[in-house]
C-alpha positions in Angstrom: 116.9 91.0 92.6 118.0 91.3 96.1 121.5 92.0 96.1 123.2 92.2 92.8 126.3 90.4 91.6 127.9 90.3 87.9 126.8 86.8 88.2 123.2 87.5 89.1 123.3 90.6 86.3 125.0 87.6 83.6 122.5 85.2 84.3 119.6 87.8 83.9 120.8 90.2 81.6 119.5 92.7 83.7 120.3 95.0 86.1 118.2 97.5 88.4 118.1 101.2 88.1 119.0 101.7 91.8 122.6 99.3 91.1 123.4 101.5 88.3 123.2 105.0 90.2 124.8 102.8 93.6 127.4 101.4 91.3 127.0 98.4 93.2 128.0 96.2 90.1 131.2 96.6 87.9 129.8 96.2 84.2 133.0 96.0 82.6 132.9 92.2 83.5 129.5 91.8 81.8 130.1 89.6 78.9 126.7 90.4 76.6 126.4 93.2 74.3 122.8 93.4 75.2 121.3 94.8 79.0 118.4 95.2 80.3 117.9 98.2 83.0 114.8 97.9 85.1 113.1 100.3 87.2 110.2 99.6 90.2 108.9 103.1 90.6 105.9 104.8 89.9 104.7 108.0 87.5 107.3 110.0 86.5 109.9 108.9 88.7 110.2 105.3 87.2 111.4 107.5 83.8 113.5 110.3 86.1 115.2 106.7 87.3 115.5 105.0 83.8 116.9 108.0 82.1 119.5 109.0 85.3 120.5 105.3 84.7 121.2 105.2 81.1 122.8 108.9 81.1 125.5 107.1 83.9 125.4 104.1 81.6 126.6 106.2 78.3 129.3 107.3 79.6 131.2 103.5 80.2 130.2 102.7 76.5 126.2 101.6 76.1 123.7 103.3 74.6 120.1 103.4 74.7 117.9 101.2 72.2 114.1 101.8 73.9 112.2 102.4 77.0 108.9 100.4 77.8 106.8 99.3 80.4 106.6 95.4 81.3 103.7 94.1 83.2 102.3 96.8 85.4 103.1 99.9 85.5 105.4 100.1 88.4 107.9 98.3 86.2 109.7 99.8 83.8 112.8 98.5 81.2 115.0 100.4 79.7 117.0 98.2 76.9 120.4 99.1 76.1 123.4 98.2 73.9 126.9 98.4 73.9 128.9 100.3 71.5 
């Protein structure tokens, strides 16, 4: 995504790791219960990333269902819900 909107987060049902820990988008507005956080990094840094976003992300209300890699593995998704 290039620069990230609720919209753009809506429409996907994703969000980046790197908008999470910028709080660039307000997720109170998001309407899904469902949200999928996605990292581009590599080794252990895509998890360091995942996790730092998920750990901001439990503290408005979601919480973590599972972690996995998606098509190579610089890419990594973390899928949460909210409670």
């Amino acid at each position: 995504m290039s620069r990230e909107t609720i919209e753009t987060v809506t429409r996907s049902r994703a969000i980046t790791a790197t908008a999470v820990l910028q709080q660039l988008v307000d997720l109170r507005a998001y309407p899904y219960r469902h949200l999928a956080v996605v990292v581009y990094a590599t080794g252990g840094d895509s998890i360091s990333q995942a996790l730092a976003a998920v750990e901001h992300l439990s503290h408005i209300g979601w919480e973590l269902i599972n972690v996995t890699p998606v098509g190579s593995s610089s890419k990594l998704h973390a899928f949460l819900r909210r409670r």
